[in-house]
C-alpha positions as CSV (number, residue, x, y, z in Angstrom):
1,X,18.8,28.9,-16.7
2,X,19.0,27.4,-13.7
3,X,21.1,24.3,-12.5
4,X,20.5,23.8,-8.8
5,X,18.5,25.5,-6.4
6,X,21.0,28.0,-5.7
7,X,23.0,28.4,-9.0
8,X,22.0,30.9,-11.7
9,X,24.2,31.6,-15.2
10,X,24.4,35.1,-15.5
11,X,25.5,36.1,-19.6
12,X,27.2,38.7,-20.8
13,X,27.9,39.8,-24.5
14,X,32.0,39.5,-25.1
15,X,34.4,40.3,-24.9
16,X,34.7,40.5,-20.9
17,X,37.8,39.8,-18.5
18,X,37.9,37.9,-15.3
19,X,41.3,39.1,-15.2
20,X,40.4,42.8,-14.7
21,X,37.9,42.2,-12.2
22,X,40.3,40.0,-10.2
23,X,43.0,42.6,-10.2
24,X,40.8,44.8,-8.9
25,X,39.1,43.0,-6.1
26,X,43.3,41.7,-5.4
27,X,43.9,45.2,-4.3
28,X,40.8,46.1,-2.4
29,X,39.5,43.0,-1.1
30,X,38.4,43.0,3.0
31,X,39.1,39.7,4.9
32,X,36.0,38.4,6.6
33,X,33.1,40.1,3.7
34,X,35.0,39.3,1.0
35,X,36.9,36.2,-0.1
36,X,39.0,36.2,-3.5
37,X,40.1,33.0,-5.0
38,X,42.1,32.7,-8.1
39,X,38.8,31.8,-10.3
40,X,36.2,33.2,-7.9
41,X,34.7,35.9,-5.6
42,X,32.5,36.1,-3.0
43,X,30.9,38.5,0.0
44,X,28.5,39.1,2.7
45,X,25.3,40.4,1.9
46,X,22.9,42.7,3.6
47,X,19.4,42.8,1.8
48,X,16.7,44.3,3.7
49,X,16.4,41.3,6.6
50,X,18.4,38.9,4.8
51,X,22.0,38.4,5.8
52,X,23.6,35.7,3.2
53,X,26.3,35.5,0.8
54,X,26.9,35.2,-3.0
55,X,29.9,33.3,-4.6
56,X,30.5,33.8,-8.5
57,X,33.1,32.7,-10.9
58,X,33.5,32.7,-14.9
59,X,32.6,29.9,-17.0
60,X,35.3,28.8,-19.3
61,X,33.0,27.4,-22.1
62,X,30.4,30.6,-21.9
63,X,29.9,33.8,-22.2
64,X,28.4,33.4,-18.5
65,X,29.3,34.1,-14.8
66,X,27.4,31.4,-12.2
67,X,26.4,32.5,-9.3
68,X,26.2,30.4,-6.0
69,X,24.3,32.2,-2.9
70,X,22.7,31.2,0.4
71,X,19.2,30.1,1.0
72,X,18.6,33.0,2.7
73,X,18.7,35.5,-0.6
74,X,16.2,33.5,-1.9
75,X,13.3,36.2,-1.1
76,X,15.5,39.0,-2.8
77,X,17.1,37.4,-5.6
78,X,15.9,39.8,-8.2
79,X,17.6,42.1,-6.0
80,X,21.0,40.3,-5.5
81,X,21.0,39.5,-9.6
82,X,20.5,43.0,-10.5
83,X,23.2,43.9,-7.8
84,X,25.5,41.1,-9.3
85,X,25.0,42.1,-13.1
86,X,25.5,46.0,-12.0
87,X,29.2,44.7,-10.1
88,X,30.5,42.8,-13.0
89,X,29.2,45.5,-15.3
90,X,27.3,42.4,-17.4
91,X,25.0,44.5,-19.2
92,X,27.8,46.8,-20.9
93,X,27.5,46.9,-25.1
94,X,31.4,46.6,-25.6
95,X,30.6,46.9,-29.1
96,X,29.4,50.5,-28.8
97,X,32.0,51.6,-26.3
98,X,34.3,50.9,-28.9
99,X,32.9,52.3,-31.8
100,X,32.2,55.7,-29.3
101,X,36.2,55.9,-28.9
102,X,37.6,54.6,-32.3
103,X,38.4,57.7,-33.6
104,X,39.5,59.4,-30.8
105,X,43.6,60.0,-30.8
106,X,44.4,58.8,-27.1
107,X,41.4,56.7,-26.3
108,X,40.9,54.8,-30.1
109,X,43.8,52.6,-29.3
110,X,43.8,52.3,-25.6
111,X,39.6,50.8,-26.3
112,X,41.1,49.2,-29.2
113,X,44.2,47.3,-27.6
114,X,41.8,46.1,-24.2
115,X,38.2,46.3,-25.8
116,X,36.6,44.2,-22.9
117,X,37.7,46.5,-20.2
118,X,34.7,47.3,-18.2
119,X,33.8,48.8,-14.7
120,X,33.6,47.1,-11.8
121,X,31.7,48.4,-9.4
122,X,30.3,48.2,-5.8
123,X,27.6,45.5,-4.3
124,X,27.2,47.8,-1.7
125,X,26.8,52.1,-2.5
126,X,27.3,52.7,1.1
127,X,30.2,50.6,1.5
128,X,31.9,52.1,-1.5
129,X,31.2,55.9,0.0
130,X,32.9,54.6,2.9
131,X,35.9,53.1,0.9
132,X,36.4,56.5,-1.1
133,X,36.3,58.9,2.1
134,X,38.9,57.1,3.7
135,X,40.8,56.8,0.7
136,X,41.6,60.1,0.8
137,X,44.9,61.5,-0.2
138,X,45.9,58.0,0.3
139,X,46.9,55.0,-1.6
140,X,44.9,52.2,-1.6
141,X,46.9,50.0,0.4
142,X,46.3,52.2,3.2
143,X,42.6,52.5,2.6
144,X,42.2,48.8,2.7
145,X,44.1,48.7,5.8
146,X,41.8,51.5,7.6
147,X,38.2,50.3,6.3
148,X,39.3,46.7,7.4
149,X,39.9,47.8,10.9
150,X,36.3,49.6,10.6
151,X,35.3,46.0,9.7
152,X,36.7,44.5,12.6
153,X,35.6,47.1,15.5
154,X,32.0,47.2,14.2
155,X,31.0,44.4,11.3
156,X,28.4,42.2,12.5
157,X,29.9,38.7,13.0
158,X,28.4,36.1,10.6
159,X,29.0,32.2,10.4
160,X,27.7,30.5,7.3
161,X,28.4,26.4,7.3
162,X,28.5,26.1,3.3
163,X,31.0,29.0,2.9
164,X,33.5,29.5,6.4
165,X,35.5,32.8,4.5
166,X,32.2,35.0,4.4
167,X,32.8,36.2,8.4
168,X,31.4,39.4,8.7
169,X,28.9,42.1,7.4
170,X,30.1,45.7,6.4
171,X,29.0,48.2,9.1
172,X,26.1,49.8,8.8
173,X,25.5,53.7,8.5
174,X,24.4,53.9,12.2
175,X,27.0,51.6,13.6
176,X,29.8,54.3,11.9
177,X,27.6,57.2,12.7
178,X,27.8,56.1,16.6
179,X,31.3,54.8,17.1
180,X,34.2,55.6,18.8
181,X,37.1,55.6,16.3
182,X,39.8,56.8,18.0
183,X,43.0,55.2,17.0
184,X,41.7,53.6,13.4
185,X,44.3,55.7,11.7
186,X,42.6,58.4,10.2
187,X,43.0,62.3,10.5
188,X,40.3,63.8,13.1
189,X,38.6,65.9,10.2
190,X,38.6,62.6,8.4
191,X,37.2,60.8,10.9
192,X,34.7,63.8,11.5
193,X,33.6,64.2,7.5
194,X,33.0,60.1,7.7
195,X,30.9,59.7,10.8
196,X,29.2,63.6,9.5
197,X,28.4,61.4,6.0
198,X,27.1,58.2,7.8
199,X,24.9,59.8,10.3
200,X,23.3,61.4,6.8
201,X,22.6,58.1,5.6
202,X,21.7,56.8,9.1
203,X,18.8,59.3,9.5
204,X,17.5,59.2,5.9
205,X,18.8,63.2,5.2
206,X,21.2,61.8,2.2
207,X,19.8,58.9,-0.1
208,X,22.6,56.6,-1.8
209,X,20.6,56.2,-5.3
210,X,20.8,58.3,-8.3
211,X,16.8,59.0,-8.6
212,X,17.6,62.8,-9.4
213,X,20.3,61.8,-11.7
214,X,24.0,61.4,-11.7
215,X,24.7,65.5,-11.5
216,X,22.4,66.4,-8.4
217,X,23.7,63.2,-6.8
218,X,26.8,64.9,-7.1
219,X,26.3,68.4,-6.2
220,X,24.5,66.9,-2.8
221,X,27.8,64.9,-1.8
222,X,29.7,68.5,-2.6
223,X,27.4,70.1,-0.2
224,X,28.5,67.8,2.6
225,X,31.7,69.2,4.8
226,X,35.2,67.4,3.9
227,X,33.6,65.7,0.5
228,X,34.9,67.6,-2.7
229,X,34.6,66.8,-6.9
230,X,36.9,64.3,-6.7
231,X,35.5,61.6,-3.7
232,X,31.8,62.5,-5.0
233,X,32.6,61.7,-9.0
234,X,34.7,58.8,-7.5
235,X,31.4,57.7,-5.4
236,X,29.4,58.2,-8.6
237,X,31.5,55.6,-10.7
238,X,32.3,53.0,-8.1
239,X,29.2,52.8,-5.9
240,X,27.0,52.9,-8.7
241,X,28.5,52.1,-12.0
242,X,27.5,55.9,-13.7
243,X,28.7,55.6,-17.0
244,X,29.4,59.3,-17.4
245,X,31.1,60.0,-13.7
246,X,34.7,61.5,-14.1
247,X,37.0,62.3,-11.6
248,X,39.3,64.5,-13.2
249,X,41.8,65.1,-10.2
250,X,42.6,61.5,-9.8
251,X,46.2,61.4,-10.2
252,X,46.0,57.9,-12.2
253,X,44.0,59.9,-14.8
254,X,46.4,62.6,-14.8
255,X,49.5,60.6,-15.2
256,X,48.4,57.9,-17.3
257,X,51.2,57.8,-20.0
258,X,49.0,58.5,-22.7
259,X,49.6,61.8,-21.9
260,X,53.2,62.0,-22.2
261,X,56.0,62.2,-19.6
262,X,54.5,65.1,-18.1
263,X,50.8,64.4,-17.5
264,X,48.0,66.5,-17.8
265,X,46.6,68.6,-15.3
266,X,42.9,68.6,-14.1
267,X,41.2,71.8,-15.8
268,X,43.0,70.5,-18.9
269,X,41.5,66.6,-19.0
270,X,38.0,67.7,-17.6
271,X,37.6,69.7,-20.9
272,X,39.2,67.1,-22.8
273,X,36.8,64.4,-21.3
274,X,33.8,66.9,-22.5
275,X,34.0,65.1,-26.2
276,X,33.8,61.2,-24.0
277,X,30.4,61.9,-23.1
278,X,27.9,60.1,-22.1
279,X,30.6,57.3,-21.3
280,X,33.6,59.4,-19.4
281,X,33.4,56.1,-16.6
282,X,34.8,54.4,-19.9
283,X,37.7,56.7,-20.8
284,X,38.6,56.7,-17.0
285,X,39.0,52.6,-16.5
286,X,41.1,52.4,-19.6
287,X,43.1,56.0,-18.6
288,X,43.7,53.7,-15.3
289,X,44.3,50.7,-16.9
290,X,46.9,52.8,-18.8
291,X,48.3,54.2,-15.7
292,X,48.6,50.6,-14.4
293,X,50.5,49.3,-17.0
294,X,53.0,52.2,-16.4
């Protein structure tokens, strides 16, 4: 399994895109943690003491990512694998996703036209929470813009001489909790439902992990001022790669052209995602992929 002393093969049963994955990180990616290269990705990393980085890219002739990290992950690695498989969503059975959908009238031939679309998900759940609060009622683009400049202001600088592009660490809870952010470009209650969130983390009150399951995880992000169904459900499915998590109010999902010219609205696809269970995340990445494809 392993080549060198810092190279691991990751597998994964096909089919699986590189494609998708790249597209995604093209839109989101943050200068300084993460770097995106035509056949590769890579990030900072913050694992208990360790601050490294991890580089991965596809493997032509195998069903395999390879994975390339610093020295210094090498007392957490079971950590940064799991973490790594979890992103790339390597341990997905595309076989039974499709065979869930096949006879479903919207979904059989989205599954069946893109059957190795999977989820890609976050290294980091806090990061993502971050990402989906300031996202916000507004497009990605902007979000990028916003969480970049949170970067900047309060990242911890890093300097690695085996990989220059990995600059800088995410913030941490308490760095957010703590700051000033006048002028990043968010509305005050924004700003104040953001720093309300991180100071939850920061002091241990709200645990990023889905111990108590998917639903209570949910209902607990609800309960927090400024965070409704959709940014919770969103959280859910990005920070942690829940299978089931929906987020029936995302406009994507509602005007995905499967639906027709006119959409669907919110009550209507949240009962019509009841019969996707226990695999909604599913539906929802090819409902996007839909969308994306206009």
């Amino acid at each position: 399994m392993s080549q060198s002393p810092h190279t691991l093969l990751l597998s994964y049963q096909p089919p699986w895109q590189w494609q998708q994955f790249h597209a995604h990180f093209a839109l989101r990616a943050l200068a300084g943690v993460e770097s995106l290269q035509p056949h590769s990705y890579a990030r900072s990393v913050h694992l208990g003491d360790q601050r490294g980085w991890f580089r991965v890219h596809p493997l032509a002739d195998q069903h395999a990512l390879q994975l390339h990290y610093s020295e210094s992950l090498q007392t957490c690695l079971e950590t940064l694998i799991a973490r790594v498989r979890k992103m790339f969503d390597l341990d997905c059975q595309p076989q039974q996703i499709s065979a869930h959908f096949a006879n479903d009238t919207q979904l059989g031939p989205l599954v069946a036209r893109n059957p190795g679309l999977r989820l890609p998900t976050a290294f980091e759940p806090f990061e993502q929470a971050v990402r989906a609060i300031v996202g916000q009622q507004v497009t990605v683009k902007a979000a990028v813009t916003i969480t970049g400049r949170l970067v900047t202001r309060l990242g911890e600088s890093l300097q690695f001489a085996d990989a220059t592009d990995i600059q800088r660490l995410f913030p941490t809870a308490a760095a957010i909790a703590d700051a000033n952010l006048d002028g990043i470009g968010m509305p005050g209650k924004r700003v104040q439902t953001l720093q309300h969130f991180a100071a939850q983390v920061a002091n241990g009150a709200l645990r990023l992990d889905l111990q108590n399951g998917y639903t209570a995880f949910v209902e607990q992000l609800c309960a927090l001022p400024g965070i409704g169904p959709w940014t919770a459900e969103y959280i859910a499915l990005r920070a942690f790669g829940e299978v089931d998590a929906f987020p029936a109010s995302d406009l994507g999902l509602l005007k995905a052209p499967v639906w027709g010219p006119e959409g669907i609205d919110a009550r209507k696809l949240k009962a019509r995602a009841e019969a996707w269970r226990p695999w909604r995340a599913y539906a929802a990445a090819h409902l996007w992929h839909n969308y994306s494809e206009g």
